[in-house]
C-alpha positions in Angstrom: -14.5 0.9 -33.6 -16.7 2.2 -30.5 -17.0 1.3 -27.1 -20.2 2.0 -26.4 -22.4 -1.1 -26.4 -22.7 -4.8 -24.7 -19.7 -6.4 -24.5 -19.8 -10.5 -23.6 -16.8 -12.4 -22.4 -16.1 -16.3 -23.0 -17.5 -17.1 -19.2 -21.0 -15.0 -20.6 -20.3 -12.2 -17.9 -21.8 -9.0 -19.4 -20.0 -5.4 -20.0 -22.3 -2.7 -20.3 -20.5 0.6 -21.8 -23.0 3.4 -21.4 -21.2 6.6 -21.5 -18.1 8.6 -23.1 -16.3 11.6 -22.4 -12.9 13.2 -22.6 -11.2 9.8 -23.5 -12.9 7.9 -20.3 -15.9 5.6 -19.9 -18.6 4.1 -17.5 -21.4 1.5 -17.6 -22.2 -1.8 -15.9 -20.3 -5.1 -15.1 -22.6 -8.1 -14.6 -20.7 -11.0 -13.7 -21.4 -14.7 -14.1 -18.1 -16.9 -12.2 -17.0 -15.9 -8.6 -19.8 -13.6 -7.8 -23.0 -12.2 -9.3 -24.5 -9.0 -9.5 -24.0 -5.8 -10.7 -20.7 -3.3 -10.6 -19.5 -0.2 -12.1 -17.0 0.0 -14.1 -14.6 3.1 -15.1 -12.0 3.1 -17.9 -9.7 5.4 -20.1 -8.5 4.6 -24.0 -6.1 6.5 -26.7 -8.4 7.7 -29.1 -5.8 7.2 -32.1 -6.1 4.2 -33.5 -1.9 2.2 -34.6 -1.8 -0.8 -36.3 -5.9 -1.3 -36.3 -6.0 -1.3 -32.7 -7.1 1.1 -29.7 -5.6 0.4 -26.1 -7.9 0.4 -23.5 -8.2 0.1 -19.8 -10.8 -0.5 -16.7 -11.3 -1.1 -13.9 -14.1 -2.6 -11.4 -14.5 -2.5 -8.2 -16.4 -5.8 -7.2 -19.1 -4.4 -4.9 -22.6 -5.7 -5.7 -24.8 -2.5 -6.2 -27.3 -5.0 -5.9 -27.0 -5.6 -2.2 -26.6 -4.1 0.7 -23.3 -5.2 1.8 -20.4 -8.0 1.3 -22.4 -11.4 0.4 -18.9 -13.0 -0.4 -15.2 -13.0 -0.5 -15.4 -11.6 -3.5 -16.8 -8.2 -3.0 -13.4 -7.4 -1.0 -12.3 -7.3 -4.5 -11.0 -5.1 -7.2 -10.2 -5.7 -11.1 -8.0 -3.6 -13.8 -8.0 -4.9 -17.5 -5.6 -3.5 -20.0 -5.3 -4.5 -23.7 -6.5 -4.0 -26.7 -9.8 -3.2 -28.9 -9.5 -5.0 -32.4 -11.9 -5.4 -35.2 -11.4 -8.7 -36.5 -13.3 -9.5 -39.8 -16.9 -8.2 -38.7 -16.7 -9.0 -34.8 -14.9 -6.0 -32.6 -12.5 -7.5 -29.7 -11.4 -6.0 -26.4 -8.6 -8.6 -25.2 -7.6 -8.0 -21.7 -5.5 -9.5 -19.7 -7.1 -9.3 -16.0 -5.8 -8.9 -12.2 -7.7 -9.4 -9.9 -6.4 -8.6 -6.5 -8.5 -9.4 -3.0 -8.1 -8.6 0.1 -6.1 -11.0 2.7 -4.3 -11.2 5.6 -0.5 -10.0 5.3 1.2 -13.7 5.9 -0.9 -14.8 2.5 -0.2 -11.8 0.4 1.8 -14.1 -2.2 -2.1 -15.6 -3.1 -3.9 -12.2 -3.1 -4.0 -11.8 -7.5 -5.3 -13.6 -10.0 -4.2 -13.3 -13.7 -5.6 -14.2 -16.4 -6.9 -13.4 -20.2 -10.3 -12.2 -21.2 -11.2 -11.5 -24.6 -15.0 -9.4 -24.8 -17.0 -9.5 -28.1 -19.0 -6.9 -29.1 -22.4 -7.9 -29.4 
């Protein structure tokens, strides 16, 4: 299993893993729901692989290194996804589950994450 590579989630927003070292990672985040654009994103794994799987983790922040400043609510946003890279058959997984926490006033802190699932093929 390896990291490295173009990774594509079920909404077709695009993962870009460009470079490893000491058991962390960088590369690109291209987004297609909420906001568009391009972000970095940063992430750590366990090397040793249990049970056929490697845990993971990443994070993005969600401002648009393609523009010069905030263009929605969205880039007041950061993302962390933790889970697990499988090989399944002949397709590699990473399923994540995903917050997503943005910044609001204090009186609606109770709506400021979003949860969900994400699983990324490897392309």
């Amino acid at each position: 299993m390896e990291l490295i590579g173009t990774w594509i989630n079920e909404y077709g927003s695009q993962m870009e893993i460009t470079e490893i070292k000491d058991n962390t990672f960088k590369g690109k985040y291209s987004s297609t729901t909420g906001t568009t654009g391009s972000y970095n994103v940063i992430g750590c794994f366990n090397p040793f692989i249990q049970n056929g799987t490697i845990v993971v983790s990443l994070s993005i922040s969600w401002n648009n290194l393609d523009s010069n400043g905030p263009q929605s609510q969205w880039d007041y946003s950061v993302s962390s996804m933790t889970g697990l890279l499988q090989k399944i058959g002949d397709r590699q997984l990473l399923i994540v589950t995903h917050v997503l926490v943005q910044s609001t006033i204090v009186s609606n802190n109770w709506q400021s994450s979003i949860i969900d699932k994400l699983t990324f093929v490897k392309q």
